[in-house]
SETILUM-204290 format. One record per residue (C-alpha): x, y, z; residue in three letters. Coordinates in pm, whole numbers, plus 50000, padded with zeros to 5 digits. Layout:
REM SETILUM-204290
XYZALA...
***
This chain:
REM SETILUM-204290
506175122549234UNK505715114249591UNK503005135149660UNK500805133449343UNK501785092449426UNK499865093549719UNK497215118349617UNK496175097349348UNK496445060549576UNK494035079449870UNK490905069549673UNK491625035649652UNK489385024349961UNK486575045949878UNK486625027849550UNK487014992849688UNK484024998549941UNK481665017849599UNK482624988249355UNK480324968249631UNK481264935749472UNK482464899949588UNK486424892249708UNK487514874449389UNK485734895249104UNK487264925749226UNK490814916449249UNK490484903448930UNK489194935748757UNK491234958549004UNK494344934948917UNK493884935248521UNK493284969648520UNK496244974248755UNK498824955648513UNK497044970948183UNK498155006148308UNK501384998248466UNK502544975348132UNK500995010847906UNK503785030748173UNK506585008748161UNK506725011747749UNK506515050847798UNK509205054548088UNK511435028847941UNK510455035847545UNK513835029247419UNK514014990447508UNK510794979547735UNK511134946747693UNK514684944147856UNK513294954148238UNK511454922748240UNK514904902748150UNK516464921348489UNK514044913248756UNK516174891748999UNK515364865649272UNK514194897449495UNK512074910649256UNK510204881249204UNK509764880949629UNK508494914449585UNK506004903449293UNK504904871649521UNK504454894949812UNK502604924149637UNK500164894449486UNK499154877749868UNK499234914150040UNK496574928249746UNK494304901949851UNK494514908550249UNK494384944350167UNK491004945549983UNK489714915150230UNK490594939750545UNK488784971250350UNK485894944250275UNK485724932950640UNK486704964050857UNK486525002450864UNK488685018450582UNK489855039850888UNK491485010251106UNK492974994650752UNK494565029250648UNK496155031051003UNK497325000151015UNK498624996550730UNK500265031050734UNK502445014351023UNK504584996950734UNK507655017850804UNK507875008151180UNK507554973951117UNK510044979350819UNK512294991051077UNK512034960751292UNK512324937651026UNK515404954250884UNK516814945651278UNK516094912851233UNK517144904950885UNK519304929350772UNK520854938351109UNK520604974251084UNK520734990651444UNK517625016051518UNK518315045151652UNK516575064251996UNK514035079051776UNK513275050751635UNK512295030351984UNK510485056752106UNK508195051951726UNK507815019251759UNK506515026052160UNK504115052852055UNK503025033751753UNK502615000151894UNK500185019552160UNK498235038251924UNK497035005651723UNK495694988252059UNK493635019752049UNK492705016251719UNK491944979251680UNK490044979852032UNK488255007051871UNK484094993851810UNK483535016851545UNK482094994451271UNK485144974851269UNK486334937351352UNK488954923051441UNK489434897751142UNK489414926050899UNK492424940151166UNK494054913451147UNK493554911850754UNK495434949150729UNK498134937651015UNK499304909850742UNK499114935650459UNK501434959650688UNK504264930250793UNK503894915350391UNK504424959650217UNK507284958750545UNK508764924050380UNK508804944450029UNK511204974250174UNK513464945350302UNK513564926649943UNK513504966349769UNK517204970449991UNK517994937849808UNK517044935749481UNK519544950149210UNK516764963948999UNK516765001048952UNK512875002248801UNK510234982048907UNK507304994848714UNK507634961148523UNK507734939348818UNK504544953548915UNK503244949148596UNK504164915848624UNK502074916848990UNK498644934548834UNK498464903448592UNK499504876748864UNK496744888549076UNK494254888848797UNK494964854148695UNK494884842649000UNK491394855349124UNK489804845548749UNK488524812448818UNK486534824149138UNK484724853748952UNK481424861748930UNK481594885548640UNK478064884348481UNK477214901548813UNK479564929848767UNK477334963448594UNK478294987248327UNK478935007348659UNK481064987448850UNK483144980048542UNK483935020248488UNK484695023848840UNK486884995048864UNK489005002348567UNK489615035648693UNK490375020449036UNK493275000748856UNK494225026648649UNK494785050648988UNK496595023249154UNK499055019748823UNK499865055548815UNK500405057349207UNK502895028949232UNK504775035848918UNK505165074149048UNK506465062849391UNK508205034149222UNK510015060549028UNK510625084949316UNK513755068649501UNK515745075149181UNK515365117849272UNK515455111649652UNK516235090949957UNK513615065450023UNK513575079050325UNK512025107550191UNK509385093450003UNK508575074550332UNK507545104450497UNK504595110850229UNK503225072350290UNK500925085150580UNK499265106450401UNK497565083950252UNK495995070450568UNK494525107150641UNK493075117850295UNK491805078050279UNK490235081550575UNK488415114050536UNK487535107450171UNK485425078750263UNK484215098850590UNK482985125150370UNK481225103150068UNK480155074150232UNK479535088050572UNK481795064550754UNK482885078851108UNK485995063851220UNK485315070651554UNK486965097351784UNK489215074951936UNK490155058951583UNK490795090551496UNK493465102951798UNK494865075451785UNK495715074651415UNK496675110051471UNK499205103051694UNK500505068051480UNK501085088051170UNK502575125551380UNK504925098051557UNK505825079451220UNK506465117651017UNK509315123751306UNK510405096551263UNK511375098050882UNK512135135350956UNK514745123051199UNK515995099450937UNK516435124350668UNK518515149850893UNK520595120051005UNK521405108050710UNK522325143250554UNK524635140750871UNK
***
């Protein structure tokens, strides 16, 4: 579930960057579709009573709803603004700053391993933000909010006492569309756009509710270690079709961010077998 999760979520900021369309009208149609195909796999997974996981989500679900709306929009604003390369990396940080946060909030001591991360990956986005390789540093900053807002949902996922939250997210895909409606521009939106949108949405359904679901068959520890991924079939997906270089520093550095963060979870998972 992990894997094909991720798989199916790389294309996400080739599609965002090929949709070629204003802020607003594509959150809207990447947010409808979104809910539309996560409300379609919340009846199948929960067939018996699908109504009743909307009557569970708690106080920390609904932080995780609110987040998921404001990080969407920073996400597609920083793959609007910036390289798809330096948003992928950057955003593929989330587990280090998870870690941090859980320090703060939830007091939970880091180990060695974990230090050393945060060192090499704290290094490695200087790199990649100082980069010049059709980037800037307001789209940066756009993906550095998405990463500390996706860290805030781990904190709120430790939380919350809901075991699924395929219709939480539901709940999301539709906040984000109404939200965005008013500031469309949807008589500009082709035949083309339309297609490629809805299957942007439905991608971005099936990836959450598969790593949504994952935690029940493993540690989420576990399905941490598949999150960079993303960042490196992202990357070269967009590298290959549109022909956008990241740039060989970009590049090493990334390299290095997402090799440091894999150890890291590795080193998790053998402790906690432990």
């Amino acid at each position: 579930m992990s894997a094909i999760g991720i798989m199916v979520l790389s294309p996400d900021g080739l599609f965002i960057r090929m949709i070629d369309t204003d802020l607003w009208t594509l959150m809207f149609l990447r947010g409808l579709f979104m809910g539309l195909c996560m409300l379609v796999i919340n009846g199948f997974v929960n067939h018996k009573n699908p109504i009743q996981q909307f009557k569970q989500i708690d106080k920390h679900a609904w932080a995780i709803i609110g987040l998921m709306v404001v990080n969407s929009f920073f996400f597609v604003a920083s793959i609007q603004t910036t390289s798809v390369a330096h948003t992928l990396i950057i955003v593929g940080s989330t587990p280090i700053v998870a870690a941090i946060l859980g320090l703060i909030f939830l007091k939970e001591k880091l180990p060695l391993y974990t230090w050393v991360t945060i060192f090499v990956v704290v290094i490695g986005l200087v790199f990649v933000v100082f980069d010049d390789q059709k980037s800037s540093l307001q789209g940066d900053l756009y993906a550095l909010i998405a990463c500390v807002l996706w860290s805030f949902n781990f904190i709120f996922a430790r939380l919350t006492k809901v075991d699924n939250m395929i219709a939480a997210l539901t709940i999301s895909g539709f906040a984000i569309a109404v939200l965005s409606f008013p500031l469309t521009h949807l008589e500009t939106v082709s035949m083309e756009q339309l297609y490629m949108s809805a299957t942007l949405g439905l991608l971005v359904g099936i990836a959450f509710s598969l790593l949504t679901l994952a935690p029940r068959y493993m540690p989420t520890a576990q399905v941490a270690l598949f999150m960079p991924l993303e960042t490196v079939f992202g990357t070269l997906l967009v590298w290959w079709i549109l022909h956008e270089y990241p740039g060989i520093i970009s590049l090493s550095a990334g390299g290095i961010i997402i090799a440091a963060i894999m150890m890291n979870s590795y080193f998790q998972i053998r402790t906690t077998r432990n």
